[in-house]
C-alpha positions as CSV (number, residue, x, y, z in Angstrom):
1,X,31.3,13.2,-9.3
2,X,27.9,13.1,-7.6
3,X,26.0,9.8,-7.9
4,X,22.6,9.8,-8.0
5,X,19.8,7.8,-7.1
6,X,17.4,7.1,-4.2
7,X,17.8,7.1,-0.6
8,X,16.8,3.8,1.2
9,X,13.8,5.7,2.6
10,X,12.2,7.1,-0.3
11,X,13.3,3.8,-2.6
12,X,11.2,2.4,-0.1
13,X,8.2,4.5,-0.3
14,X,8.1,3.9,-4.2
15,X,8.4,-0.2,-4.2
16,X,5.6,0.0,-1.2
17,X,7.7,-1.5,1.0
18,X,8.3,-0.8,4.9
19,X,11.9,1.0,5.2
20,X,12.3,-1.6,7.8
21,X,11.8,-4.8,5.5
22,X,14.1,-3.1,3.0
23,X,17.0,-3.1,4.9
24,X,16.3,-6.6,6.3
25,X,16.0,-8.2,2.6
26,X,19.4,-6.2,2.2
27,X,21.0,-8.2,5.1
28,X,20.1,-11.3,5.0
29,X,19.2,-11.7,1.4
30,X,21.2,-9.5,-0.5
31,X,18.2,-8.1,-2.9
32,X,20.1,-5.0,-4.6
33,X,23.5,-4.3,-5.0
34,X,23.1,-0.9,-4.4
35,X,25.5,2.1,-5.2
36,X,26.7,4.0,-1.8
37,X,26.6,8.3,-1.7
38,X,29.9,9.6,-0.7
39,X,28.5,10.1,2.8
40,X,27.9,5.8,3.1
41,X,24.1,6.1,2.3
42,X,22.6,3.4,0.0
43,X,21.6,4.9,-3.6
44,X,18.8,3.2,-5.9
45,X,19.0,3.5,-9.5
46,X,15.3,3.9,-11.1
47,X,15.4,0.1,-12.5
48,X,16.8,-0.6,-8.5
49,X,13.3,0.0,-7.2
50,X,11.1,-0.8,-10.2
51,X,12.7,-4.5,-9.2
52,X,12.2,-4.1,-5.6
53,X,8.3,-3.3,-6.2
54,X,8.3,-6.7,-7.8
55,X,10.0,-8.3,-5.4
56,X,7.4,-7.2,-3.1
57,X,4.2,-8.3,-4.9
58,X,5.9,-11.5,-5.7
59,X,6.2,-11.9,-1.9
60,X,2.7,-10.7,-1.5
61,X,1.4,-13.6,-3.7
62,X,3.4,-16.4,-1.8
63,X,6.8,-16.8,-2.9
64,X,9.5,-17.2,0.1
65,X,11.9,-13.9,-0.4
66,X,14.7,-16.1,-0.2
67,X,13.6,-17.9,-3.2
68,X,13.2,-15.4,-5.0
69,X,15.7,-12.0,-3.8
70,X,18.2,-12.4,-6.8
71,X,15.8,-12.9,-9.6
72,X,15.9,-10.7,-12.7
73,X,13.2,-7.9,-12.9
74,X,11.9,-9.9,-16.0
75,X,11.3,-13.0,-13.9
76,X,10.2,-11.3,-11.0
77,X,7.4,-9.8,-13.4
78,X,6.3,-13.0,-15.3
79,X,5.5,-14.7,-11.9
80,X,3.9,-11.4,-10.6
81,X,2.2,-11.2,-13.8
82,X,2.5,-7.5,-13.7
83,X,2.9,-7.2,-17.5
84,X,1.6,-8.9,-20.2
85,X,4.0,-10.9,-22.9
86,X,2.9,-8.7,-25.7
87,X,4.7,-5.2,-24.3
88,X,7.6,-6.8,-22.5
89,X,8.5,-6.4,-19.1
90,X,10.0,-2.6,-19.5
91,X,7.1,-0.5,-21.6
92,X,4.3,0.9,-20.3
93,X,1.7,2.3,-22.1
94,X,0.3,5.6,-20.6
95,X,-2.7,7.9,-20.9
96,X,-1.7,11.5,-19.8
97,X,-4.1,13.8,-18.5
98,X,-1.8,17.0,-18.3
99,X,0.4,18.8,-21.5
100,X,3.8,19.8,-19.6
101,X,3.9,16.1,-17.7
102,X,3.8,14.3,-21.0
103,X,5.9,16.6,-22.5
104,X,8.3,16.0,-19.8
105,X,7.9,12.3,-20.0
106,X,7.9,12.3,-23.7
107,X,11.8,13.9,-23.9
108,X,12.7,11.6,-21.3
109,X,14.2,7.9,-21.3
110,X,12.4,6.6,-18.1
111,X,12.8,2.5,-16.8
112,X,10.6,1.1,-17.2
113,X,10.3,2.7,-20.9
114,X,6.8,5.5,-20.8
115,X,4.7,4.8,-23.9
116,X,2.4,7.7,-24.2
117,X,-0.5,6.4,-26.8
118,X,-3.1,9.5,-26.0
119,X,-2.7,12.8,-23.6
120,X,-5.2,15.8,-22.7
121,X,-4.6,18.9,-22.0
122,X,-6.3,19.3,-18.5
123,X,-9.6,16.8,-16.8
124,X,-12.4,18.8,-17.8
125,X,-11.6,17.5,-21.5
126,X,-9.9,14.4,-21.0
127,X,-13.0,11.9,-21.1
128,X,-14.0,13.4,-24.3
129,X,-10.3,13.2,-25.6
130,X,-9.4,10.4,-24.4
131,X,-12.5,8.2,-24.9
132,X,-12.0,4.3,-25.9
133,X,-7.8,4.7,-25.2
134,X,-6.2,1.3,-24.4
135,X,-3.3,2.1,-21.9
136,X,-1.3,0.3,-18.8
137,X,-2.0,3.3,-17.1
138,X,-4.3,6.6,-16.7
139,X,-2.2,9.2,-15.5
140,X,-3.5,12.5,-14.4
141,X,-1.1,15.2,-12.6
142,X,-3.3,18.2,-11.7
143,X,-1.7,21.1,-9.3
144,X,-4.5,21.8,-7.0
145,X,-6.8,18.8,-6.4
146,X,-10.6,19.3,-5.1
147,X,-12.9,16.7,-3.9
148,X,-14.8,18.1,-7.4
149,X,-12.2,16.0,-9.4
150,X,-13.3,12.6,-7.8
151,X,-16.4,11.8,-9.5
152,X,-14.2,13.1,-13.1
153,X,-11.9,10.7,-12.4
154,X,-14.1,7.9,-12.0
155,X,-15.8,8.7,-14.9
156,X,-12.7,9.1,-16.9
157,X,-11.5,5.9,-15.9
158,X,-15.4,4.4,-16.8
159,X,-14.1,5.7,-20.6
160,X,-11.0,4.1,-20.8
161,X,-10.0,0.6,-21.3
162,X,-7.0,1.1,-18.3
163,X,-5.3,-1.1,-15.9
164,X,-4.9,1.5,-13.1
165,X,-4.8,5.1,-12.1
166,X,-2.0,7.3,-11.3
167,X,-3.0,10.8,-9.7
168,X,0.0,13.3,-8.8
169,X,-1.2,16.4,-6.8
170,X,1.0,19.8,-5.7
171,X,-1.9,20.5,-3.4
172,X,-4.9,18.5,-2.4
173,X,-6.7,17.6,1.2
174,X,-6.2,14.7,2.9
175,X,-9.9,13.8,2.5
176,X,-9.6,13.8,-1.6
177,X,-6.6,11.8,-1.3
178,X,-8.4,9.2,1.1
179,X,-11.1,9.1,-1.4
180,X,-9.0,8.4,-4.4
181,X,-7.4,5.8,-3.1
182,X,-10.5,4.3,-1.7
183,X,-11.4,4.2,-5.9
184,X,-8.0,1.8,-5.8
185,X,-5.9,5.1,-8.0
186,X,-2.2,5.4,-6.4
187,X,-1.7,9.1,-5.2
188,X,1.2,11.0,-4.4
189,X,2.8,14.6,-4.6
190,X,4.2,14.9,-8.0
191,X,7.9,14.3,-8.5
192,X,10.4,16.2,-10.1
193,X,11.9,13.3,-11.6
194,X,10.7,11.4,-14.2
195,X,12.4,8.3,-13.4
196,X,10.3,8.7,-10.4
197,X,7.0,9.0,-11.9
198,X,7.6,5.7,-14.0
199,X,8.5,3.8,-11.2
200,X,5.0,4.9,-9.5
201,X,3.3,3.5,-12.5
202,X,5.3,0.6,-12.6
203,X,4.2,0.2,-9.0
204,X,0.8,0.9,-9.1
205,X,0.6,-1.4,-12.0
206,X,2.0,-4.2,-10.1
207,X,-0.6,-3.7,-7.1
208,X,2.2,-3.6,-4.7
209,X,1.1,0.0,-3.4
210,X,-2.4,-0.8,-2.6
211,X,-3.2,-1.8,0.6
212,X,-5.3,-5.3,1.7
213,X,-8.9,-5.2,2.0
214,X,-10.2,-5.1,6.1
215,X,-12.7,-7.7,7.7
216,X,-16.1,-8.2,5.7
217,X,-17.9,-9.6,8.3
218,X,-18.4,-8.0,11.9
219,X,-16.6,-9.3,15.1
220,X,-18.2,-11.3,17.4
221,X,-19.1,-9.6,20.9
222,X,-16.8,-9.7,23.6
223,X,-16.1,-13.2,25.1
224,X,-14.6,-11.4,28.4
225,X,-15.4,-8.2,30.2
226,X,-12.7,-5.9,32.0
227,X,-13.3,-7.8,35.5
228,X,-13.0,-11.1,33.6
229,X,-9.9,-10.2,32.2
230,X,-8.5,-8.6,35.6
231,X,-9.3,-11.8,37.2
232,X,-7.9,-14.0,34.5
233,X,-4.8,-11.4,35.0
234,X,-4.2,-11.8,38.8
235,X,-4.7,-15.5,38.4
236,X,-1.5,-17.7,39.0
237,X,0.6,-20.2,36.4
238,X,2.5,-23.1,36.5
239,X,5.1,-21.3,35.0
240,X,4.9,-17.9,37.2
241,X,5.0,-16.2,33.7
242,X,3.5,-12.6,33.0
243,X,1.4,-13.6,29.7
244,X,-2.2,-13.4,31.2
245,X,-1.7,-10.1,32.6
246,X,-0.2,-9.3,29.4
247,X,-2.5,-10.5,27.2
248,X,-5.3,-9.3,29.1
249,X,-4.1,-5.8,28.8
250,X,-3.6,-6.1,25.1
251,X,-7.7,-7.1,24.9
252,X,-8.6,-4.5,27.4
253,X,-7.0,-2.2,24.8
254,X,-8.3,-3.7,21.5
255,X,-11.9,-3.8,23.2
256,X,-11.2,0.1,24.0
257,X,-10.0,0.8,20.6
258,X,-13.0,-0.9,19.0
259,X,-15.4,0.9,20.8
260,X,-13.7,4.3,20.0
261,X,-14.0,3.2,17.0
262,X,-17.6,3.4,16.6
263,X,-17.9,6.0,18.5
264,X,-15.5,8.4,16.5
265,X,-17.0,11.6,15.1
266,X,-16.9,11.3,11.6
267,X,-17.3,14.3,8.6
268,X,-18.6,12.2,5.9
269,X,-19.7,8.9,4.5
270,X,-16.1,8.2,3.6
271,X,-14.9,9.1,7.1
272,X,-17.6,6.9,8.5
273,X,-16.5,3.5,6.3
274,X,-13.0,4.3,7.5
275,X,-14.1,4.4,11.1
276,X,-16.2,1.5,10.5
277,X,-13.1,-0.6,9.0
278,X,-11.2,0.3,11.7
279,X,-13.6,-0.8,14.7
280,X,-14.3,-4.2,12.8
281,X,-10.5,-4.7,12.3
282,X,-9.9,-4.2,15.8
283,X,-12.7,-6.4,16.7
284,X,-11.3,-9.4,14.4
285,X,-7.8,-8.6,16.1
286,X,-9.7,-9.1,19.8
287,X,-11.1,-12.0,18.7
288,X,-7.5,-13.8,17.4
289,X,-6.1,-12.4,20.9
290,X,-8.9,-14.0,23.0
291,X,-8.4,-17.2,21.7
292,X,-4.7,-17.1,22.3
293,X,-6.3,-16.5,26.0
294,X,-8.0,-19.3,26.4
295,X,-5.3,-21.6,24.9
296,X,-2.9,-20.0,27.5
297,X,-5.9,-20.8,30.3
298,X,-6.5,-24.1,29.3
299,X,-2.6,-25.5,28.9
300,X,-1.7,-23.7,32.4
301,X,-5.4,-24.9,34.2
302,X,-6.5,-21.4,34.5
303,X,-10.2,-21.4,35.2
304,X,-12.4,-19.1,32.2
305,X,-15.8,-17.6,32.7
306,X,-18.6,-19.6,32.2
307,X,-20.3,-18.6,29.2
């Protein structure tokens, strides 16, 4: 008999976790007693990586994994406070944009439990249909997606009263899906599965798939320039280690990166925050790695620029 479930890697994907911090929770923490596939690969039941999402905005908040890697989903979700009492830690309540998905939904017994209070037939109609709807979730599944369903999406979401936005796609460009997400909706290509698609709203519910916010404030400029740093490098320690030349590479790089950065052609006003995030980022990131420079200078007497 087959057993069925999800791989490591795409149990991953759904609980927004790193493949890599999966399997080290699985180590040295034991967070799943997952099934094994004839072949020796980990399988994880639907419920399996609803509770591993949980796990991981309960980390996000503060809580030490160890504390917390063999708590029930319940608990996991009353300190994540990804549900309120009222519906109980395994309903969702759902707004459906798309006939055949809550059909699909509808016939099928989904953890957490799918609660489908309103549905419309396709977008154009939905914020007419679905005006004033109370729901967990907004979820839309549209085969081809345009960059002329973005501003429809916000506005449907204006007329709802909706924790967060689900969008499943067949087909859609990179640049819609960037701007979705940039509106805080989780995207993906639609699954087969319905187990699937709960755990995605259970997920985007919880916050865990939503990435943190960059740097509001710019970087400051440059403390060191490239013959600084070079010099810096060269210079010899106490300790005849290889960290100034190390470190000095790594800001030669970050300082390269950042101005890059600015400099990136860009095909839109969304392509120009994104470039803008990713200069400032790397700015903050130069700024962290040139005071870990001049702490390595100062406990190993190496003289720094006058400024």
């Amino acid at each position: 008999m087959q057993i069925k479930g999800y791989r490591s890697g795409v149990a991953a994907r759904l609980a927004g976790l790193p493949v890599e911090t999966l399997r080290v929770w699985e180590r040295r923490y034991g967070v799943s007693d997952a099934n094994r596939s004839p072949q020796g690969q980990r399988l994880y039941s639907a419920e399996q990586v609803h509770r591993l999402g949980l796990l991981k905005r309960v980390v996000d908040l503060g809580h030490a994994i160890g504390t917390v890697a063999r708590l029930e989903a319940a608990d996991l979700a009353e300190l994540a406070g990804a549900l309120p009492a009222a519906t109980g830690a395994h309903a969702l309540t759902l707004a459906v944009v798309g006939t055949a998905l809550a059909q699909r939904l509808g016939a099928t017994r989904t953890a957490p439990v799918l609660d489908i209070v309103a549905a419309s037939a396709q977008l154009d109609d939905a914020a007419g249909e679905l005006a004033g709807t109370r729901a967990d979730v907004l979820l839309i599944e549209a085969p081809e997606m345009t960059a002329d369903a973005v501003p429809q999406i916000r506005a449907l979401r204006r007329a709802l009263a909706v924790r967060t936005v689900v969008v499943l796609y067949r087909f859609c460009d990179s640049a819609t899906v960037r701007r979705l997400r940039e509106q805080g909706c989780l995207v993906a290509r639609a699954p087969s599965d319905a187990s699937e698609i709960a755990v995605l709203c259970s997920t985007a519910l919880t916050g865990a798939s939503l990435p943190p916010p960059g740097p509001s404030k710019p970087a400051a400029p440059r403390r060191l320039n490239d013959e600084e740093l070079a010099a810096l490098a060269s210079a010899s320690t106490s300790i005849n280690c290889e960290c100034p030349r190390h470190l000095a590479d790594i800001l030669m790089m970050l300082a390269s990166f950042e101005r890059y950065s600015k400099q990136c052609a860009h095909r839109n006003a969304a392509d120009a925050a994104l470039h803008e995030d990713l200069a400032r980022s790397a700015g903050h990131a130069r700024m962290l790695m040139e005071d870990a420079l001049e702490r390595l200078a100062y406990a190993e007497g190496l003289p720094m620029p006058a400024r």
